[in-house]
C-alpha positions in Angstrom: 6.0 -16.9 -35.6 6.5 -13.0 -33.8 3.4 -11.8 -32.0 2.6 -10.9 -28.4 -0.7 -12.8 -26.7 -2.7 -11.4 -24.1 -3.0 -13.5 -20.9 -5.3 -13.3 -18.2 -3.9 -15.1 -14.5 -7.2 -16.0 -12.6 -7.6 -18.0 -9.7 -8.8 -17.7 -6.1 -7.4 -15.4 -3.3 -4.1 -17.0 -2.1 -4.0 -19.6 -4.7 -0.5 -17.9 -5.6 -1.8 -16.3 -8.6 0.9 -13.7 -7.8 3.4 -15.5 -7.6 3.1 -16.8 -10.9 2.5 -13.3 -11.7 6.2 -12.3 -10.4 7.9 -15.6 -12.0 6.4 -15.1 -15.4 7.2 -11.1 -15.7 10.0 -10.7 -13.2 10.3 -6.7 -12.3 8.4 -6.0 -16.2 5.3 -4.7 -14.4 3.2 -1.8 -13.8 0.4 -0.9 -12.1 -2.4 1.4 -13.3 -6.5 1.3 -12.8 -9.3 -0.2 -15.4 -10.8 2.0 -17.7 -13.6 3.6 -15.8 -13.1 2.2 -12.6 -10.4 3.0 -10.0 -10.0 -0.8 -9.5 -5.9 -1.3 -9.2 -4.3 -3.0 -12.6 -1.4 -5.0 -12.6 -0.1 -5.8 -16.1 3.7 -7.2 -17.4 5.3 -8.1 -20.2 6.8 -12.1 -19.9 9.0 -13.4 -22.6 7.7 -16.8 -23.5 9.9 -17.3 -25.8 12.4 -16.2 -28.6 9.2 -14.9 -31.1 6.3 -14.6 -28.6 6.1 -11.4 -25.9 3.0 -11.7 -23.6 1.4 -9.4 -21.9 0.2 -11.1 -19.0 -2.7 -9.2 -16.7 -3.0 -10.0 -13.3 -6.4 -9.9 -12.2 -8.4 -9.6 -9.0 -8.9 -13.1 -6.8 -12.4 -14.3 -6.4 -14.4 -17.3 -5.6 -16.6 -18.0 -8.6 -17.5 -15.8 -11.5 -20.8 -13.8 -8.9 -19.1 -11.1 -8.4 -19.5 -9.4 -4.6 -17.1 -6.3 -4.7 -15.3 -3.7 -7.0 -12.3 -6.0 -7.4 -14.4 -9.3 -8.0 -16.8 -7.0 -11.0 -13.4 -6.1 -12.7 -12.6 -9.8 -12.9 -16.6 -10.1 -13.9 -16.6 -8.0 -16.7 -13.0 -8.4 -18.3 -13.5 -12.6 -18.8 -17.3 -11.8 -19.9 -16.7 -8.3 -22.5 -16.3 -10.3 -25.9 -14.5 -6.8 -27.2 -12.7 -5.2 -24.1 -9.2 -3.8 -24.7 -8.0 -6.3 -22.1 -9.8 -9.1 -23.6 -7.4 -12.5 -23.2 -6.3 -14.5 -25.8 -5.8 -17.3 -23.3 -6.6 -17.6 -19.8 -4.9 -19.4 -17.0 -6.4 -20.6 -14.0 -4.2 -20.9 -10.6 -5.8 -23.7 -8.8 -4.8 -25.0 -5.7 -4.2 -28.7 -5.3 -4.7 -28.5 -1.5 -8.1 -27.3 -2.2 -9.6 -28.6 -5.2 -13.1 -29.2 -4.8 -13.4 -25.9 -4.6 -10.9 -24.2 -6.6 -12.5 -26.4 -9.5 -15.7 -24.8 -9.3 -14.5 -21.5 -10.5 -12.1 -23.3 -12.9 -15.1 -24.9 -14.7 -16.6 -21.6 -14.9 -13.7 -20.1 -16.5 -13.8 -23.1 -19.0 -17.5 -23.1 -20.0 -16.4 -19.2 -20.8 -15.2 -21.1 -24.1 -12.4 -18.8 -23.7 -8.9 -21.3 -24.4 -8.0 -22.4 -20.9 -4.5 -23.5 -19.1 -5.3 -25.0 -15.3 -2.0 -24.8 -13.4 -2.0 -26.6 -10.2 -0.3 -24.4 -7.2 0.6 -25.9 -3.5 0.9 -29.2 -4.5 3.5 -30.4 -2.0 1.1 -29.2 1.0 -1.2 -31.5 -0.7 0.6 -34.3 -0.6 1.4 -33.2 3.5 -2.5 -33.4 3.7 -2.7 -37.1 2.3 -3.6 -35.9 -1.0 -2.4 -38.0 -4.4 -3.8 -35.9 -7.4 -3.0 -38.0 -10.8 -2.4 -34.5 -13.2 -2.5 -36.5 -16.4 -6.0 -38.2 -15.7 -7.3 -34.9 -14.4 -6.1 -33.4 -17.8 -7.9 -36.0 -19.5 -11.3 -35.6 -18.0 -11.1 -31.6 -18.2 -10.0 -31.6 -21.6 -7.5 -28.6 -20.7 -4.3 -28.8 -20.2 -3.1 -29.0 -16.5 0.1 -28.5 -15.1 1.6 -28.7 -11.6 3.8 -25.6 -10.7 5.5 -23.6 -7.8 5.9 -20.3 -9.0 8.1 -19.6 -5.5 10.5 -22.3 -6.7 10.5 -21.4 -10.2 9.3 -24.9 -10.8 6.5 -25.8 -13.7 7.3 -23.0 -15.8 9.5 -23.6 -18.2 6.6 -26.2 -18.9 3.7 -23.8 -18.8 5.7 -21.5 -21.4 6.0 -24.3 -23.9 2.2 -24.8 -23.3 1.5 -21.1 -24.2 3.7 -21.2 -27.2 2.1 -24.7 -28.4 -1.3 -22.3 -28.2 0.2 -19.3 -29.5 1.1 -21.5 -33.3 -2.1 -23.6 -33.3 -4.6 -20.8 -31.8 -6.9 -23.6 -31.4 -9.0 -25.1 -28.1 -11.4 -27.8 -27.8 -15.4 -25.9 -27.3 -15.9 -26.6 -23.5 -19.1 -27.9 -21.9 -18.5 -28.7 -18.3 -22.3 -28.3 -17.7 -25.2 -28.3 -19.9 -26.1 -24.8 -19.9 -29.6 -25.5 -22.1 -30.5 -27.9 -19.5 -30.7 -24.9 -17.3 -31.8 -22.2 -19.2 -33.5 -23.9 -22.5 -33.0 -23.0 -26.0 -33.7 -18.6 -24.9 -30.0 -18.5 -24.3 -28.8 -18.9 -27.6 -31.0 -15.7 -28.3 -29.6 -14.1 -25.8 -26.1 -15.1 -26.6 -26.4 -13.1 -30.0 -28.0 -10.2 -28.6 -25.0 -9.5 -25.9 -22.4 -11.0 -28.2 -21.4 -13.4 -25.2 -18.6 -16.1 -26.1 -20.8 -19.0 -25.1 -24.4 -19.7 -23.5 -22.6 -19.7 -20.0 -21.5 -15.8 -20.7 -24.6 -15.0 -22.1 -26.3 -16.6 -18.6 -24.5 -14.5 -16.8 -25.5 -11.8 -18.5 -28.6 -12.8 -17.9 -28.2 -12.7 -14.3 -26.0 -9.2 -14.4 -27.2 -7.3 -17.2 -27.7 -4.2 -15.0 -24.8 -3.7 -14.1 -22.5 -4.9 -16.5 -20.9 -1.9 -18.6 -20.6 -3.0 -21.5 -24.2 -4.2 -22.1 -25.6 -0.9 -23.9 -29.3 0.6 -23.2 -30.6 -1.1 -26.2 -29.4 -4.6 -25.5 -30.7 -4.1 -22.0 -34.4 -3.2 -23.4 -34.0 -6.2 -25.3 -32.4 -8.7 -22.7 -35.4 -7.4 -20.3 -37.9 -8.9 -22.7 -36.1 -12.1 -23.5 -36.3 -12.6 -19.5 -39.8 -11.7 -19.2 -41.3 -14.0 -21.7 -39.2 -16.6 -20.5 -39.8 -16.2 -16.6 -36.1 -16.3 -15.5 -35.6 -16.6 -12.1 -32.2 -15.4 -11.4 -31.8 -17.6 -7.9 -32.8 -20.6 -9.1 -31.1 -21.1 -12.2 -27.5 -20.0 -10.1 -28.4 -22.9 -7.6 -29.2 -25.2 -10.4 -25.3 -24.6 -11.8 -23.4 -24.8 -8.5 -25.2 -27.9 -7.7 -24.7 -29.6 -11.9 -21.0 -28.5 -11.0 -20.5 -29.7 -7.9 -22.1 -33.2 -9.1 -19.8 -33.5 -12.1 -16.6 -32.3 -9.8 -17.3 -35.0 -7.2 -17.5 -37.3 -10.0 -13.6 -36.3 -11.4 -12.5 -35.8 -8.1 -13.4 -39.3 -7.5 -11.5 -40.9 -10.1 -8.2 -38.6 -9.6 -7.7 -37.9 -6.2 -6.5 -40.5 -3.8 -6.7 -39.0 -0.1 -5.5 -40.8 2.6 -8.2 -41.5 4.9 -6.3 -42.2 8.3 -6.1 -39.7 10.6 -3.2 -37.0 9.1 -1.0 -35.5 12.0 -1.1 -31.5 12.0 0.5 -29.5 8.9 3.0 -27.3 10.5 0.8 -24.7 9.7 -2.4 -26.1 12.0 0.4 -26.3 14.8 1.4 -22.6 14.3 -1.2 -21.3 14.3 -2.9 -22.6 17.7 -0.4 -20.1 19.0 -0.4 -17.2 16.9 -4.4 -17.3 16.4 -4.8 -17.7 20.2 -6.7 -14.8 21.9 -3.8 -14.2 24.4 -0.6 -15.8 23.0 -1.5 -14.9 19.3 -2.3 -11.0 20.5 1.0 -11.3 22.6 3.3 -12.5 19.6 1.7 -10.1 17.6 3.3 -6.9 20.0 6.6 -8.7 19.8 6.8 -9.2 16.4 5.7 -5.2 16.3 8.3 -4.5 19.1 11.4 -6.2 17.1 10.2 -4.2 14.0 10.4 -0.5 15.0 13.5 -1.7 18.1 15.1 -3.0 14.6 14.0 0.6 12.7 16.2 2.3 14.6 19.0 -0.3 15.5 19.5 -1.4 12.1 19.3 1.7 10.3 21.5 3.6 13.0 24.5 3.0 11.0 24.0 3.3 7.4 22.3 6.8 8.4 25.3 7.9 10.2 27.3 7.3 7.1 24.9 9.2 5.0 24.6 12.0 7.2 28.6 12.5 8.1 28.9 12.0 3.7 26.5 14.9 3.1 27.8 17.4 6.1 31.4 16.4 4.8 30.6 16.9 0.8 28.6 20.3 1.7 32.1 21.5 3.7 34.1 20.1 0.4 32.0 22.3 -1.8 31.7 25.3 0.0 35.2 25.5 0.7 36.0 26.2 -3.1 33.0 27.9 -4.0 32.9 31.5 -3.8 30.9 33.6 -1.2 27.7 34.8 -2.4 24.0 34.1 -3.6 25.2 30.6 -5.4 27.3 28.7 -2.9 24.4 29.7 -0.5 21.5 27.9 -2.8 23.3 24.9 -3.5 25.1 24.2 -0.1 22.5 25.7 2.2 19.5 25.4 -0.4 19.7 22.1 -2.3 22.1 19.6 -0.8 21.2 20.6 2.6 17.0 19.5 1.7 18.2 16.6 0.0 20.5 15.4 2.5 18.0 16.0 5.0 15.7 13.7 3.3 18.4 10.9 2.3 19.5 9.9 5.3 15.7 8.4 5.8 15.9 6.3 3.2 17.8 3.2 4.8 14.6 3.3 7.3 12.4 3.0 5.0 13.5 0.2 3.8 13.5 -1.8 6.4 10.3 -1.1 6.8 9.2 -2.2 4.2 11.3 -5.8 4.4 9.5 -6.3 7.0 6.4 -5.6 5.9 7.3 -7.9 2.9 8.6 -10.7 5.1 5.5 -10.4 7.4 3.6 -11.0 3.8 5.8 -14.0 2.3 5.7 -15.8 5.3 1.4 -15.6 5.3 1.4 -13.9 8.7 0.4 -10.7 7.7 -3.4 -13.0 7.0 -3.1 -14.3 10.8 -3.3 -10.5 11.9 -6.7 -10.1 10.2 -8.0 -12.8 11.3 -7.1 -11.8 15.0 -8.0 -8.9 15.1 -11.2 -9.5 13.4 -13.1 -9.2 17.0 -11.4 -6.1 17.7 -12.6 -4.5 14.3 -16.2 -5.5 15.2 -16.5 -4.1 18.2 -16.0 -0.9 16.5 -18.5 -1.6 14.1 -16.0 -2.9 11.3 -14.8 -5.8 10.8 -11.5 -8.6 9.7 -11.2 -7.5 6.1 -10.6 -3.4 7.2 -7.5 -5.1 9.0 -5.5 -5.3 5.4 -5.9 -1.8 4.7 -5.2 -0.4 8.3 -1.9 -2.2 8.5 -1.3 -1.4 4.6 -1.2 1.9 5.7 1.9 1.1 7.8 3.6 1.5 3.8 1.3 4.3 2.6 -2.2 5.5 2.6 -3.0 5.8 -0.6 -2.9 1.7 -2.0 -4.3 1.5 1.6 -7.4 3.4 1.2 -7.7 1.8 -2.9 -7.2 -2.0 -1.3 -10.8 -1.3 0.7 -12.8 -2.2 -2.5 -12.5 -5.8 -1.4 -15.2 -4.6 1.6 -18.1 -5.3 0.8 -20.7 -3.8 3.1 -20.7 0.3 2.0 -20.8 1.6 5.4 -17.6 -0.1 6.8 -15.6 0.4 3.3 -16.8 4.5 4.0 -15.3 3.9 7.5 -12.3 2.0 6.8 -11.2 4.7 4.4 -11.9 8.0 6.5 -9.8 6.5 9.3 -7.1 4.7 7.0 -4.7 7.6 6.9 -4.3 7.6 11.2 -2.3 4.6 10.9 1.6 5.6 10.6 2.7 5.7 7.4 6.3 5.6 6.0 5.9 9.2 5.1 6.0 10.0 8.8 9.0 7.7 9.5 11.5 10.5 8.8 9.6 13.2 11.0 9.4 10.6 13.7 13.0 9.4 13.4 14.2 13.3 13.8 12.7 14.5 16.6 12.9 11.4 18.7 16.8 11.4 17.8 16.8 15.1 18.6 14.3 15.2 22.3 14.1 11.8 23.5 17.1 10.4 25.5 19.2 7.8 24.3 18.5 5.7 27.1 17.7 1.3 27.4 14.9 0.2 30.1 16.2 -2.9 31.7 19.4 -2.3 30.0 18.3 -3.9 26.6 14.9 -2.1 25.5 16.1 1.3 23.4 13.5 3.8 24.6 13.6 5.7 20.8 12.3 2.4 19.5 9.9 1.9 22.6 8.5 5.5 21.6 8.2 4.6 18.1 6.1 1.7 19.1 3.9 3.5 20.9 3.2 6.3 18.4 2.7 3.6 15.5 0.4 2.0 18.5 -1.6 5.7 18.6 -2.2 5.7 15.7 -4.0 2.3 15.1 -5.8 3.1 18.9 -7.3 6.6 17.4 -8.1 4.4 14.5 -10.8 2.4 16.3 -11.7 5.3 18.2 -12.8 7.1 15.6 -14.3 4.0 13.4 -16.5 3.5 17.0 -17.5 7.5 17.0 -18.5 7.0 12.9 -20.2 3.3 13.2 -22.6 5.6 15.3 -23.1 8.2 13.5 -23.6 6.6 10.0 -26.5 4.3 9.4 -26.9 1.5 7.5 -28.9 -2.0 7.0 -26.2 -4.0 5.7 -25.1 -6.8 7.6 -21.5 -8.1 6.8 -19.5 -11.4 6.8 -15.2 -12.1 7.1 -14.4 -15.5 5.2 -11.1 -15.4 4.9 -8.7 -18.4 3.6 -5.5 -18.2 5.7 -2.4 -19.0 3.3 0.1 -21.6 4.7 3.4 -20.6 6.2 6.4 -20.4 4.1 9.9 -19.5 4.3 9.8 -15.3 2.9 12.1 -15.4 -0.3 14.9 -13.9 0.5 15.2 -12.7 -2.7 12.1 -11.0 -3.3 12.2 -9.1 0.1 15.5 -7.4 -0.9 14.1 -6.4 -4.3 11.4 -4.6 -2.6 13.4 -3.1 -0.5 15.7 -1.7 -3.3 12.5 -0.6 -5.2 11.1 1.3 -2.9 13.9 2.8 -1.5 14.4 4.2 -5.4 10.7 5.1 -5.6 11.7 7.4 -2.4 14.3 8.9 -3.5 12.7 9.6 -6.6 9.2 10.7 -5.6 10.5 12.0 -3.0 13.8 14.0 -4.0 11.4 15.7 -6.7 9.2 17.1 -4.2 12.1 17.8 -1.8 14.5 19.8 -4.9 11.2 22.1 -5.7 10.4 23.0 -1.7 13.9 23.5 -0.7 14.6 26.2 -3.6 11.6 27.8 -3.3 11.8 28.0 0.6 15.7 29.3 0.0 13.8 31.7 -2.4 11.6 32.4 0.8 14.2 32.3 3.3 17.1 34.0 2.1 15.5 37.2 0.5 13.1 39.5 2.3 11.2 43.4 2.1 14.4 45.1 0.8 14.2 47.9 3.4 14.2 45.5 6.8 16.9 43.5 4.7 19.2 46.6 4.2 18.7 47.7 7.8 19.5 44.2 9.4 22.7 44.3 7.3 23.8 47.9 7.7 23.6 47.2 11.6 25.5 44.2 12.0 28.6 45.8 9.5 28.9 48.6 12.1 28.8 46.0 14.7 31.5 43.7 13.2 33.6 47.0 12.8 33.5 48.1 15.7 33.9 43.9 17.4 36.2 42.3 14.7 36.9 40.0 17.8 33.9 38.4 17.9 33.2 38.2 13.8 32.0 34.7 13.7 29.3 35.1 16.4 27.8 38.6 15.3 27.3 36.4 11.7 25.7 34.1 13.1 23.3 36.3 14.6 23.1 38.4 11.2 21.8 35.1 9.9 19.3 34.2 11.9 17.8 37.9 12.3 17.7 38.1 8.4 15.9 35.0 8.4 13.3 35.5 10.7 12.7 39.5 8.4 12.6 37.3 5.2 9.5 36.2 3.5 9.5 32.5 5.1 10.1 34.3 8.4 7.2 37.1 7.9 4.7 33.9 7.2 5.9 31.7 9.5 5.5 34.8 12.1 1.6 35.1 11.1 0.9 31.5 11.8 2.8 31.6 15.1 0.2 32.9 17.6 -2.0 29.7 16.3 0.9 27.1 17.0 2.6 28.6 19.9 0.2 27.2 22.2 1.2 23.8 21.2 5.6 25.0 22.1 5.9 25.5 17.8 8.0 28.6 16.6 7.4 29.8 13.6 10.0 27.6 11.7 8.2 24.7 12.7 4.7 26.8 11.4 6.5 27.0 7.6 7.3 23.3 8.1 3.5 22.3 9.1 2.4 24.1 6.0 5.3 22.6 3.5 4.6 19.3 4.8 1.0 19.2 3.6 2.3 18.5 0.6 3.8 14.8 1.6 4.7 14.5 5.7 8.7 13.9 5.1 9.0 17.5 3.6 9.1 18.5 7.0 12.7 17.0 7.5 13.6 18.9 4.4 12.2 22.1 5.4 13.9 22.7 8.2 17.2 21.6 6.9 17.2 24.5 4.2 15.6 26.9 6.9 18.3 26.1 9.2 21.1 26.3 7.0 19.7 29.2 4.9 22.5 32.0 5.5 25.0 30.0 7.7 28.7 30.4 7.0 30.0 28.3 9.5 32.8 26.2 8.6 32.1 23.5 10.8 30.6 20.1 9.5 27.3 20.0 12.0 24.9 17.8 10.6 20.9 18.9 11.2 20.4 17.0 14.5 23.0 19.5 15.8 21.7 22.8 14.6 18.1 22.0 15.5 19.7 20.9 19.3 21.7 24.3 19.3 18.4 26.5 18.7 17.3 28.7 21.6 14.5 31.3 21.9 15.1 35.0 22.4 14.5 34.5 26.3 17.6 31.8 26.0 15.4 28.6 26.6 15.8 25.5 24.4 13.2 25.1 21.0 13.3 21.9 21.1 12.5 20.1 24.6 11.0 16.5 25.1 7.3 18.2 25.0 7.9 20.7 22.3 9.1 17.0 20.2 6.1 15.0 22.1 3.7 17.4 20.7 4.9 17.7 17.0 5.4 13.8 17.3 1.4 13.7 18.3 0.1 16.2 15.8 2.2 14.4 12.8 0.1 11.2 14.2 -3.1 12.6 13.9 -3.1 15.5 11.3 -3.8 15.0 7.5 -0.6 16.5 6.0 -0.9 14.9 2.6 -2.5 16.1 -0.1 -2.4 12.8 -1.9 -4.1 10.9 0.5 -6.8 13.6 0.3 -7.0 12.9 -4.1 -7.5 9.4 -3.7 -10.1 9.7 -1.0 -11.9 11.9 -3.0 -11.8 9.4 -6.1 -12.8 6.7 -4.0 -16.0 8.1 -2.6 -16.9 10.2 -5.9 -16.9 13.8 -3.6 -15.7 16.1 -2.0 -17.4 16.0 1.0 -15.7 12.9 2.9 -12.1 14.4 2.3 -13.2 17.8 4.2 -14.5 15.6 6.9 -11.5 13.5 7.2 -9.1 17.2 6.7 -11.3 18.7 9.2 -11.3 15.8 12.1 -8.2 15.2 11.9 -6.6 18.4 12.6 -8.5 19.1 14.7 -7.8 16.1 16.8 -4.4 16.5 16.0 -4.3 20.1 17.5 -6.5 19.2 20.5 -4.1 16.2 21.5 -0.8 18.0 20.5 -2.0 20.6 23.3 -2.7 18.2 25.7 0.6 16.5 25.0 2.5 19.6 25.7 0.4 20.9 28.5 1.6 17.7 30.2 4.8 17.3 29.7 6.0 20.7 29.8 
């Protein structure tokens, strides 16, 4: 038969419900939001086989099927809505084997759903490391589902668990399940109920009993209706839940019981248990934590050095190539000086970024990047947060804007409010670029102790900044805003595992091509229109600048290439990017900005790495040298009228400090704004911000200069 299922993956957090994700659909994914909610959806297509296509949705982790945040009511409501668009045709559970007791308690609320079930069985081999024997076939048996053993990261158990979905897909038939006896709970009301809310079973209709409120789905009618059904029959929401966990739990020992063999003398440590007495230590742990940090921004520059270098010299070399057979005039200008010198600006970035973002990955694979929540988990309270704002803080390291959506798993309102206003002061990616330039261009290539590079040192430390103004500001805030709530951090840490190799450099090659293509959009429209800005001017001041230097080059012919240069640059500064950037300079100037770095503050707010592309067009705009001088070299050669350098180490330590601090994206702003349902908390966060950013930016210059 042709047709195309739809699958829902469900299981707890770090089960590898993921990783099955990426096996089964490979790079076929995309990511969008629910209907309705801003909840992040992961969907892809996985060939099952020859004549069945499956669209397989990945959906939030959770514990059991009570929802306690955003992500966790997603789950909630697409496994319970009998007629949602992402209703499953078949749902499989990611269990894992290391943890069964209580994986199975979600799994036999996913099967009394009476939704057909697969159970696949994830980290079986550090089962067996713990002493643990399960027997899949007898464990099949007494489900009555089929269970399979797999390792997504191995690629092992699916070719079987494709031949289980086809062998569903031709008979379309499952065994009713009753794990539990839901009447013995509720009584013979839920049936009634059950056809009012058109649930799938008496277990769906009992949780609609318990969440009729706030399900979405549930209209106001069936909500009058449910209301009275509960009333006459005295429900008591608490009780009947603790009734079910405790039936479950009975019946689970029970299975457990007759398919698990553990071994009962004393196990010796997983790997994992001994790793982690180091890196979850309060000093060691905090210690291997700044080193791992260290190696990652010392790498940022020491790997990357190279591959930039060969972009850079390509795009100074293939800008001489074409301007040496184009002829003079308005065109050879925009496309040397205009286009390829903003996109080159912004290209040679891109090897950077991803290694950034391989680390990140590797950091994830390996199940460390969990050990830093957890460790800083003390840290985050004593700012009035607490371990789970840690994932979207150091998410932010990539980009603020997943960042900021990934604090729906907090649950208390006040530190999810917090967590997202000061989210975008960690570093992201977008700033790489900016940093990258100006430490290159005002900090000295220079090694402490001959083996520390002092760019990377001061990389570390602005990345550092930012996370420290972070808690500084989450401490101000947890003062400021009230609330009752109290909160809790469970977290399960994942084991440790080798990263795959394979899946770090496919992430790097992705996002270095969602870069260049986000990106290079953004950077193509700003550079023309600022060549637009910065080549042409008020027709009179341009005529005048142009009439004097001709009589000057008559009457010098010596000295042509000089006297064009300065024709360049004094036609710049009477064009229209030069007359705005002139208005903003009296605001800037007392943080050591010229006005070229005003028009670049002002570009960047669209995305931060504009900045890198702005001033390559405005310092190329006009320039008919013949040399090959790359952008690091113009910006090194600039000088003010009175002769003295632009760019010095605290002009560069102060644009360094306001790009740490300021909000210069106007993204970052949309999705804050989304988040919290107003306008109100992105002016806050645009308002603090730069104004922290201008205070310390002063400071910073005021000290160094």
């Amino acid at each position: 038969m042709s047709g195309k299922l739809t699958i829902a993956l469900v299981g707890n957090p770090n089960s590898g419900k993921s990783s099955l994700f990426n096996a089964l659909t490979g790079l076929n994914q995309k990511v969008g939001n629910f209907p309705g909610v801003t909840v992040e959806k992961k969907t892809g297509n996985a060939k099952i086989a020859d004549t069945l296509t499956a669209r397989i949705i990945d959906l939030p982790g959770t514990y059991s099927l009570y929802p306690k945040s955003a992500d966790e009511q997603v789950t909630y409501e697409v496994l319970l809505n009998n007629s949602g668009e992402d209703k499953p045709d078949l749902i499989v559970v990611v269990a894992d084997a290391a943890n069964l007791k209580r994986n199975l308690l979600f799994c036999s609320q996913i099967m009394d759903l009476d939704i057909p079930v697969i159970i696949t069985l994830s980290m079986v081999d550090i089962a067996k490391k713990k002493g643990i024997d399960i027997d899949v076939q007898k464990l099949q048996q007494k489900l009555n589902v089929p269970v399979l053993p797999i390792n997504p990261r191995k690629e092992k158990g699916i070719s079987a668990l494709k031949k289980a979905i086809l062998e569903f897909s031709e008979s379309r038939e499952s065994t009713p399940h009753s794990f539990i006896d839901i009447h013995g709970i509720t009584g013979s009301w839920i049936d009634e109920l059950q056809q009012i809310s058109a649930a799938s079973s008496p277990y769906a209709a009992l949780h609609v009993a318990c969440n009729y409120r706030e399900l979405r789905y549930i209209n106001a009618a069936q909500r009058i209706m449910i209301a009275a059904l509960l009333g006459e029959n005295n429900f008591k929401k608490a009780k009947v839940q603790a009734d079910e966990v405790i039936l479950r739990y009975k019946r689970i020992d029970t299975i457990l019981a007759d398919c698990v063999d553990e071994v009962t003398t004393e196990q010796k440590l997983l790997a994992t248990e001994k790793i982690d007495k180091v890196l979850l230590h309060p000093v060691w742990g905090n210690l291997v934590l700044l080193a791992v940090l260290f190696v990652l921004f010392q790498s940022i520059f020491w790997l990357a050095r190279y591959p930039m270098d060969w972009i850079q010299t390509g795009f100074a070399n293939l800008g001489t190539w074409m301007g040496g057979f184009m002829h003079e005039g308005i065109v050879k200008d925009l496309i040397v000086n205009g286009l390829l010198s903003g996109v080159g600006g912004i290209m040679v970035f891109v090897p950077q970024i991803m290694i950034l973002f391989g680390f990140i990955t590797i950091l994830e694979d390996s199940g460390y990047m969990a050990r830093i929540s957890f460790l800083n988990d003390r840290v985050m309270r004593s700012v009035g947060l607490n371990g789970r704002s840690v994932m979207p803080l150091i998410s932010g390291m990539a980009c603020a804007v997943p960042a900021i959506m990934s604090a729906r798993t907090i649950q208390n309102r006040k530190e999810r409010l917090i967590t997202i206003l000061v989210t975008p002061l960690m570093s992201c990616s977008a700033r790489l670029p900016v940093y990258s330039m100006l430490i290159t261009l005002c900090v000295p290539d220079q090694k402490v102790l001959q083996i520390f590079n002092i760019r990377g040192l001061v990389l570390m430390l602005l990345y550092l900044s930012g996370f420290a103004f972070a808690l500084l500001v989450a401490k101000v805030m947890s003062l400021i805003i009230k609330a009752k709530e109290r909160s809790f951090f469970l977290m399960e840490l994942p084991v440790y595992r080798a990263p795959r190799w394979k899946n770090v450099g496919t992430t790097m090659i992705e996002k270095g091509k969602i870069f260049i293509k986000e990106v290079g959009k953004v950077i193509i429209i700003l550079s023309l229109v600022l060549w637009v800005l910065a080549y042409f001017g008020p027709t009179r001041q341009m005529e005048a600048v142009n009439k004097k230097y001709d009589a000057l080059i008559a009457a010098n012919p010596t000295i042509t290439d000089s006297l064009k240069k300065e024709r360049a640059a004094e036609k710049l500064e009477h064009s229209y990017a030069g007359i705005m950037g002139k208005a903003i300079e009296p605001a800037i100037k007392p943080l050591g900005y010229d006005w070229k770095m005003g028009i670049a503050l002002i570009t960047s707010f669209a995305a931060r790495e504009v900045f890198v592309g702005t001033m390559a067009t405005l310092y190329s705009v006009g320039d008919e040298s013949e040399k090959t001088e790359t952008l690091q070299e113009k910006m090194k050669q600039a000088h003010h009228a009175d002769g003295t350098k632009v760019y010095t180490l605290a002009t560069g330590l102060s644009l360094l400090m306001f790009y740490v601090l300021a909000m210069q994206c106007m993204s970052t702003l949309a999705i804050v704004k989304r988040e919290t349902g107003t306008w109100k908390y992105p002016a806050i966060q645009f308002t603090y911000m730069l104004g922290l950013a201008y205070l310390m930016s002063f400071v910073i210059f005021k000290i160094f200069s």
